[in-house]
N, C-alpha and C positions, 0 to 999 in steps of 0.2 A: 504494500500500500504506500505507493510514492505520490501522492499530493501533496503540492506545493502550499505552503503556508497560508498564505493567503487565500485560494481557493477551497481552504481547510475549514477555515472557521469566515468565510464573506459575513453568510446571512443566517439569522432563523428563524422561526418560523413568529418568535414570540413579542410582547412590548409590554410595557411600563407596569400594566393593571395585572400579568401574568406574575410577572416578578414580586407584586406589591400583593400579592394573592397567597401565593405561597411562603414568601416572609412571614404575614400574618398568621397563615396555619402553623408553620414551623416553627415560629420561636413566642407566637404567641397564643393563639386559641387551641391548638396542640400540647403543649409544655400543660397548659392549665388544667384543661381536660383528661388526661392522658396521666400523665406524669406526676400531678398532686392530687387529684379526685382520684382517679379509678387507682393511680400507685395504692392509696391510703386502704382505698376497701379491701385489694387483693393483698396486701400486706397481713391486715386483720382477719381475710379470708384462709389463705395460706399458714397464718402463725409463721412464715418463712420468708426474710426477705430475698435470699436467691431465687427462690421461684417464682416469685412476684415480680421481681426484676427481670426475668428472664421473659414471662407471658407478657409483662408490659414493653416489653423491646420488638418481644414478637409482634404486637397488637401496633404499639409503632409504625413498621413496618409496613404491614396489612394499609394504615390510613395514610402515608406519608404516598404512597407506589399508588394507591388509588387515588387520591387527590392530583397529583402528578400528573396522571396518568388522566381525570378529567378536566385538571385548568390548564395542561398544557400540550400534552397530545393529542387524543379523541376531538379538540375543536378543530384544530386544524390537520387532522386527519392524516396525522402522523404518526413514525412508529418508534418503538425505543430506540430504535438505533439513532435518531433525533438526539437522543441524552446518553451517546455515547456505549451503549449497548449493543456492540459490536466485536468480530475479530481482530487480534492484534497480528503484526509480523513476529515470525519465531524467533528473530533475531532479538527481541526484549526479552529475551528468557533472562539471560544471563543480566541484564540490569535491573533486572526484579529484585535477584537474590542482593545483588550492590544496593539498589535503595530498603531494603528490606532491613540490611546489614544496617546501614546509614539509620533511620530510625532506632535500630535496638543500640546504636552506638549511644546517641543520643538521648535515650531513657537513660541509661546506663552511667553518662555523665552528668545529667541531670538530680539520677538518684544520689550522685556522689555528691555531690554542690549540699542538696538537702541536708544530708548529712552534717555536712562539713558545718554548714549555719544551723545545726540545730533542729531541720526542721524531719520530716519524715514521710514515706511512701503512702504511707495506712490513710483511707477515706473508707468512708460508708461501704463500698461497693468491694474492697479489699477486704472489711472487717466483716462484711458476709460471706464473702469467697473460701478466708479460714475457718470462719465456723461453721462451714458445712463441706470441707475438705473429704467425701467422701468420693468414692469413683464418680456415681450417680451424678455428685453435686460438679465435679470437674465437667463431666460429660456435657451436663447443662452446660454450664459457665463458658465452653467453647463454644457449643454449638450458639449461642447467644453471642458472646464475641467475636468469636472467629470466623461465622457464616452468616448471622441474621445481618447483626450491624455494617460492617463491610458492605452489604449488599446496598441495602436501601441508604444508607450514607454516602457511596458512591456513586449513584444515581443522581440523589439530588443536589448533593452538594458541588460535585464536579460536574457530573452531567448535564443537570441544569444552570445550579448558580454559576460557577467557571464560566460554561459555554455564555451565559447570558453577557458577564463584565468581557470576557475575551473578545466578544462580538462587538464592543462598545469603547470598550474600556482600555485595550491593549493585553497581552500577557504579566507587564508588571504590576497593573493595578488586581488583573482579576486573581492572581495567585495571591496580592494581599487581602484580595477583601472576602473573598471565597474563603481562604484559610482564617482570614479574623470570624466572619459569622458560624465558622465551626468551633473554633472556639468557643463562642456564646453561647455554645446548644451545650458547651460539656459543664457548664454551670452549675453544679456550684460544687464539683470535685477540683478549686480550688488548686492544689496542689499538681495538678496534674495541664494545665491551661498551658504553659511553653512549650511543654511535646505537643499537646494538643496543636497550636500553632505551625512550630515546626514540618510536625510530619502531616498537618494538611497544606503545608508548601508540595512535601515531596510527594502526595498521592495527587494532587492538582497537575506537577510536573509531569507525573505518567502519563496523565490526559498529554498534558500539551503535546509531548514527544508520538503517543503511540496511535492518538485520538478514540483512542477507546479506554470506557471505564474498568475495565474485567483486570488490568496491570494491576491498578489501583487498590481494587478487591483483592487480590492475591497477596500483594504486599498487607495491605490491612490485616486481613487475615490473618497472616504469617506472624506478620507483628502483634498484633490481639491476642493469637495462640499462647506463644513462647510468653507475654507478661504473664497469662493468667498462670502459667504453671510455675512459672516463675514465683508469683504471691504464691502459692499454695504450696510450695514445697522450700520459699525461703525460711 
């Protein structure tokens, strides 16, 4: 897939009230719905917050792909491959494992820094992951990180938000602003917001290079994997 830059990302299909549609879903009538209402019940439903985190990731997912999927494909009668849901060349194999590497570099000096000033890894989502350290509960905890997330955070955040600022905006503005609003969504794990930044530079970057989101996904994946097992067997 040799397309030249420019005829890569021209045009798409969307405008201002698409963007301003899904912002809203995503960091505001979703977060509130989703994430503090139903979190709360199925927390106290479960007695368990890994499972409740895991079903409200999944349920995530489920609204985030369907809204997506009606404010900004179905009108204009397009298909995922629109948001980068498409084949890459084989030759990004081997810069997957490089940016993959690159992220777990990054956690990794990151965690040391924390350290160093006192501070530490452990949030909410880490101090559930230990105390349910059972196979069962790893099982979860990837299949939620390592396959839910990746998937439908790839989609929107590169596939759409990316493509929208790249369209507009250039590649230096949409890898900061794309990477800053992912950021916002990992609110309020605090501790964890510079990788978050970071490595939605280097999964935005995969788009740019390969124009497809699936790099992206694999590297997330990979990297989402190896933390969780990581907290669970530090």
């Amino acid at each position: 897939m040799k397309a030249n830059n420019k005829q890569a990302w021209a045009k798409d299909p969307w405008s201002v009230k698409e963007l301003a549609a899904i912002v809203f879903l995503a960091f505001l009538l979703v977060p509130w719905l989703v994430e503090v209402k139903l979190y709360a019940f199925l927390e106290k439903w479960f007695g368990n917050l890994l499972y409740a985190g895991t079903l409200m990731g999944f349920i995530l997912s489920i609204v985030y792909m369907a809204s997506l999927y009606l404010i900004a494909l179905y009108p204009h009668k397009a298909g995922w491959s629109e948001v980068g849901l498409r084949s890459f060349p084989r030759k990004y194999w081997s810069a997957i494992l490089l940016w993959s590497a690159a992220i777990l570099a990054l956690g990794a000096a990151m965690l040391l820094l924390m350290t160093v000033l006192g501070g530490g890894y452990e949030n909410s989502k880490t101090d559930s992951l230990q105390s349910h350290a059972s196979v069962l509960g790893i099982l979860i905890a990837v299949a939620a990180a390592g396959v839910i997330s990746p998937i439908y955070e790839e989609i929107l955040y590169r596939g759409f938000l990316y493509r929208w600022f790249r369209t507009r905006c250039g590649p230096g503005w949409a890898l900061f602003l794309s990477s800053a609003l992912f950021t916002v969504a990992h609110i309020p794990t605090y501790n964890t917001l510079p990788l978050n930044f970071a490595s939605g530079l280097i999964f935005a970057w995969t788009y740019e290079k390969t124009r497809s989101v699936v790099p992206g996904m694999i590297v997330h994946g990979l990297t989402n994997t190896v933390a969780v097992l990581l907290t669970v067997f530090a």
